[in-house]
TISEMI-608207 format. One record per residue (C-alpha): residue in three letters; x, y, z negated. Coordinates in steps of 0.5 Angstrom, whole numbers, padded with zeros to 4 digits, always signed. Layout:
N
alaXYZ/...
***
This chain:
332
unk-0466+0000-0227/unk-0465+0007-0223/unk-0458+0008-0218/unk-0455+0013-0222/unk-0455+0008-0229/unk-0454+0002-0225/unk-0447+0005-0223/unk-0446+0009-0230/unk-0446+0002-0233/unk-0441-0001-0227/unk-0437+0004-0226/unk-0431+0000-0226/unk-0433-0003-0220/unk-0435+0003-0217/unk-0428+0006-0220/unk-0424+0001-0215/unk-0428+0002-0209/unk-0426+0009-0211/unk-0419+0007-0212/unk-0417+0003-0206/unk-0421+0008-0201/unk-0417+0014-0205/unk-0410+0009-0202/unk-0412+0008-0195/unk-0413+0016-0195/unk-0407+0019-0198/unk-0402+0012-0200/unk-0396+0016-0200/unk-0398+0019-0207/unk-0398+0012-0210/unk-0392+0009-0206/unk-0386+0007-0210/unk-0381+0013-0209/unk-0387+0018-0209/unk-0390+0023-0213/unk-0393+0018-0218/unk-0386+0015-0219/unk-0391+0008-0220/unk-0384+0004-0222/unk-0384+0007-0228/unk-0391+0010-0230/unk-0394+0004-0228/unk-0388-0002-0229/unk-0387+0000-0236/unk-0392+0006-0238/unk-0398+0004-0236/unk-0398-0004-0237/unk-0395-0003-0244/unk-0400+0002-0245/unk-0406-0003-0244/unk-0404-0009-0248/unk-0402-0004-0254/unk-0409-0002-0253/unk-0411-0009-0254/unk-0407-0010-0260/unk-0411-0004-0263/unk-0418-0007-0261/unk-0416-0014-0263/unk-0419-0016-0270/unk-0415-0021-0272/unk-0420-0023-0278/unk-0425-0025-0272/unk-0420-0028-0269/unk-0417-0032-0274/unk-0424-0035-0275/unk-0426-0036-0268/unk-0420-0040-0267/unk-0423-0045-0272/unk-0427-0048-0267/unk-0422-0052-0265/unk-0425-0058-0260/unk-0429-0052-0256/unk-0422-0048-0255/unk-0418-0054-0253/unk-0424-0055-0248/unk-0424-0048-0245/unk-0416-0048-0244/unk-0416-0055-0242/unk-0421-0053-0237/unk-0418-0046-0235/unk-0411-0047-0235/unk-0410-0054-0232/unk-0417-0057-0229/unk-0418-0050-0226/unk-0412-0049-0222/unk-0410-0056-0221/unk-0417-0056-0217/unk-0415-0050-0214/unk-0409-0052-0211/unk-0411-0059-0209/unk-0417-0055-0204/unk-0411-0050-0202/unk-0407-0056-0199/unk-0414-0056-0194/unk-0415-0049-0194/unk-0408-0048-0192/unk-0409-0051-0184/unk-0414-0046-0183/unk-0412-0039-0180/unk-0414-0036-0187/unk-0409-0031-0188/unk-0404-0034-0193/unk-0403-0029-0198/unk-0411-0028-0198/unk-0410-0036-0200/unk-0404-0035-0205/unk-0409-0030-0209/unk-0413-0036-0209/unk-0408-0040-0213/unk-0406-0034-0218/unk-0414-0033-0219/unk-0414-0040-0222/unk-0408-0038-0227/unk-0411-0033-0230/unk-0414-0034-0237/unk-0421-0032-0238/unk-0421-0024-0241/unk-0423-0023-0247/unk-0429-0018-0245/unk-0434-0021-0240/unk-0434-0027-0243/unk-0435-0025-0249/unk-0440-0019-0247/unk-0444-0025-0243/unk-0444-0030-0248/unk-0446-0025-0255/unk-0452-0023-0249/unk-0454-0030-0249/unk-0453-0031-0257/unk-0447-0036-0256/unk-0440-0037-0260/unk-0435-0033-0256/unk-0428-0037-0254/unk-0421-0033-0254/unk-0416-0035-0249/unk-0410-0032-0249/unk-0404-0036-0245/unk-0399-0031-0242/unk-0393-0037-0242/unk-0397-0042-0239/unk-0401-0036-0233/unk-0392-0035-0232/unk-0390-0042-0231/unk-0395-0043-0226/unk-0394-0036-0222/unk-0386-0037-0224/unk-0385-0042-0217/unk-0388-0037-0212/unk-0384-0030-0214/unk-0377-0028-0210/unk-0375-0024-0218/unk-0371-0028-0223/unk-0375-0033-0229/unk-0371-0029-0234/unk-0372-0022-0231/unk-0380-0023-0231/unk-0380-0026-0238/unk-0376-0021-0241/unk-0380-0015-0237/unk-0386-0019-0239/unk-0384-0019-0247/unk-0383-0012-0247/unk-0389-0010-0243/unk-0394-0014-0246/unk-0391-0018-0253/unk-0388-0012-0257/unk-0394-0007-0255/unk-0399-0012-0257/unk-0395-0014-0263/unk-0395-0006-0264/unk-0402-0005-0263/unk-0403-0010-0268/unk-0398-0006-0273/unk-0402-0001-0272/unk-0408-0003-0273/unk-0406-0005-0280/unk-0405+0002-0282/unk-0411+0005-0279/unk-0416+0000-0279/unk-0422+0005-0283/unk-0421+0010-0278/unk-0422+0006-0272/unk-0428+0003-0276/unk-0431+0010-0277/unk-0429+0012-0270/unk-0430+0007-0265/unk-0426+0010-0260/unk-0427+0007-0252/unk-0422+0002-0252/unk-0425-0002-0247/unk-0425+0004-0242/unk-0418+0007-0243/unk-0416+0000-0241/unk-0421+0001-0235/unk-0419+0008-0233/unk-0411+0005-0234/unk-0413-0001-0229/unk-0416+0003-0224/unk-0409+0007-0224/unk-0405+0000-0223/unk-0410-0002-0218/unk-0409+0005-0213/unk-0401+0005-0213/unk-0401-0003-0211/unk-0405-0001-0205/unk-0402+0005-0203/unk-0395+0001-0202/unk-0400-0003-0198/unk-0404+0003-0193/unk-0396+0005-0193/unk-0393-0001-0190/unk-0396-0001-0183/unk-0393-0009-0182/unk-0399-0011-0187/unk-0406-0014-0183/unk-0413-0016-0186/unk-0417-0020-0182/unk-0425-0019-0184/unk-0426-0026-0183/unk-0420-0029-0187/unk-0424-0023-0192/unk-0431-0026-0191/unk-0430-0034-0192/unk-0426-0031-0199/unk-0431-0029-0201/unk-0435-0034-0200/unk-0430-0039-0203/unk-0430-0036-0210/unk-0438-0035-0211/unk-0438-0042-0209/unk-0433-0044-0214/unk-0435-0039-0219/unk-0442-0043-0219/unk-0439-0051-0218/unk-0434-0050-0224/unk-0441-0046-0229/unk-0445-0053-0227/unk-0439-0058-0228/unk-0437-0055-0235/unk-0445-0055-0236/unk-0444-0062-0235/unk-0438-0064-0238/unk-0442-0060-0244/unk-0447-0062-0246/unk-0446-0070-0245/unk-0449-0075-0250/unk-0444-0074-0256/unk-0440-0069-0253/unk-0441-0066-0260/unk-0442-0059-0257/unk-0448-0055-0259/unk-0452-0050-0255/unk-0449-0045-0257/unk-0442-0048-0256/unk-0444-0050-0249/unk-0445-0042-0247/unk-0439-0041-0249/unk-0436-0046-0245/unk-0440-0044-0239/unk-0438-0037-0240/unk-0430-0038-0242/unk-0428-0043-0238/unk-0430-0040-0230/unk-0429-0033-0232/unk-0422-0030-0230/unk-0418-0024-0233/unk-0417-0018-0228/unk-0413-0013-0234/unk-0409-0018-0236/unk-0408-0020-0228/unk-0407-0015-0224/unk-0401-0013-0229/unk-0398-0020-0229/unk-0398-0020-0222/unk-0395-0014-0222/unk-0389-0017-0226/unk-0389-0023-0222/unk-0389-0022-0215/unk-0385-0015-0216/unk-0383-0013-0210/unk-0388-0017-0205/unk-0390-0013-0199/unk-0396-0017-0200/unk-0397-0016-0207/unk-0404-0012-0206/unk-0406-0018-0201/unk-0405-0023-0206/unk-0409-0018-0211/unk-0415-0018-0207/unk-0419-0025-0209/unk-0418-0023-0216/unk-0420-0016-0216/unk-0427-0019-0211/unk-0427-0025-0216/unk-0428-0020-0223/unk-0435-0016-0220/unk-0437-0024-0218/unk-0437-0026-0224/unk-0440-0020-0227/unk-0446-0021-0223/unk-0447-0028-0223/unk-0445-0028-0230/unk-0452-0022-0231/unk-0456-0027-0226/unk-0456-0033-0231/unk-0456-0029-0237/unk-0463-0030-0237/unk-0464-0037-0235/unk-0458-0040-0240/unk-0461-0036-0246/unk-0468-0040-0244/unk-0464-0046-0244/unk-0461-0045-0250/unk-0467-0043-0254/unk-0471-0049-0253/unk-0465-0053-0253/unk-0464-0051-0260/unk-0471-0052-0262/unk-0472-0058-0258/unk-0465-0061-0264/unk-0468-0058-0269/unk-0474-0062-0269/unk-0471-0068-0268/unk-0467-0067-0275/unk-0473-0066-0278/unk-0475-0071-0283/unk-0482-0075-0280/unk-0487-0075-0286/unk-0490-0082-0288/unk-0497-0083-0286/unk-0501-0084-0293/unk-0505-0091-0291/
***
């Protein structure tokens, strides 16, 4: 695969190295108060703009059906919204006597509240062949930020139900009425929400670059990285374990499903939350940044083990089919 496709198929990722490099230029355009007016366009507009979207996008019929899978999804939001930021926390406790920087430390612990996005790892797993899980849990990922923002319980709930909830809900609405055409059409649903993300992204580090009080340490920067590839790659072998069990009752198929929706994190319901949650924060970029390295990380771990999981999952099936078959009796 050349440069150029290579980065036509991740522009996104592109995009925030782009956006992060446009606010260390020129952050006054994006600063709270500046000519972006981002307290108003990205609070409300933007944030509102990317759920009614997603309200648009979601086939509530696919839905419906997947969620039948009850045993796989329990799995998957047990695993991502306890397991997953219990563990977190609990390395953290260590972390925390090291001279990492903290906020760095606190986006660690956000990254484990997150619920896993409705596009990787669904892309990941049909790339595969496997079942697709859906986890959207916006009420727990607020009760486990809730205890580290300085604004009102009742404020971030309410601005969370009128930015997220009622767009989704309208989006879904909508979609009633105009489902032939977005049928025929296909519109881009996937890059409007991008392109609106990349928006967020570039106003939360503008407020950054702004406030000259805030330092990033290459070193706190560097062993982040490292942490979150080795969790990514830890959580994916611990959830192959617990899946494929003697009688765990999942089947290949469910088991890439797990791999895929359990240890991958969701950036574009994330990067909002965060902007709700820790309103205010000078640190808020700070706390952005594992989430934003945690998303091309699972992207290109998930690309890399694409291969080695469907091959796994192909003779596996085939290795089950072969123990059903009834065994012929041998005539005498």
């Amino acid at each position: 695969m050349g440069l150029l496709e290579r980065l036509r198929k991740e522009w996104f990722i592109a995009g925030i190295v782009l956006v992060i490099a446009a606010a260390r230029l020129e952050p006054d355009v994006g600063v709270k108060g500046g000519p972006l007016k981002p307290e108003i366009t990205i609070t409300y507009i933007a944030v509102s703009a990317i759920f009614f979207n997603s309200g648009l996008s979601l086939k509530t019929e696919e839905l419906t059906s997947a969620l039948m899978h009850v045993k796989l999804h329990l799995f998957v939001q047990i695993f991502t919204l306890v397991f997953f930021p219990t563990a977190i926390w609990l390395f953290l406790q260590l972390l925390s006597i090291t001279p990492i920087n903290e906020w760095l430390l606190k986006g660690l612990q956000t990254v484990g509240c997150m619920p896993p996005p409705v596009s990787s790892a669904v892309i990941l797993t049909k790339a595969v062949g496997g079942n697709e899980g859906i986890v959207i849990t916006p009420l727990l990922l607020l009760l486990f930020l809730g205890s580290s923002s300085s604004v009102p319980f009742t404020s971030i709930f309410s601005q969370l139900f009128m930015t997220v909830v009622v767009p989704l809900i309208i989006g879904q609405i909508v979609r009633r009425y105009i489902k032939d055409w977005l049928e025929r059409r296909k519109p881009p649903f996937g890059t409007i929400s991008s392109c609106v993300l990349l928006m967020i992204i570039y106003t939360t580090f503008c407020d950054t670059f702004a406030n000259p009080n805030i330092d990033l340490d290459k070193f706190s920067l560097i062993i982040i990285v490292f942490i979150i590839f080795s969790v990514q790659m830890s959580f994916m072998f611990l959830t192959f374990l617990f899946s494929t069990r003697n009688n765990s009752g999942f089947t290949p198929a469910d088991t890439v499903a797990i791999i895929f929706c359990s240890t991958h994190k969701s950036l574009t319901l994330g990067i909002p939350m965060l902007k709700i949650v820790f309103a205010g924060y000078e640190h808020l970029s700070l706390i952005s940044v594992p989430l934003l390295i945690y998303h091309p990380a699972q992207i290109l771990l998930g690309s890399l083990l694409v291969p080695t999981i469907k091959s796994w999952m192909v003779s596996r099936q085939k290795a089950l089919k072969l123990t059903r078959q009834p065994k012929v009796p041998v005539k005498v």
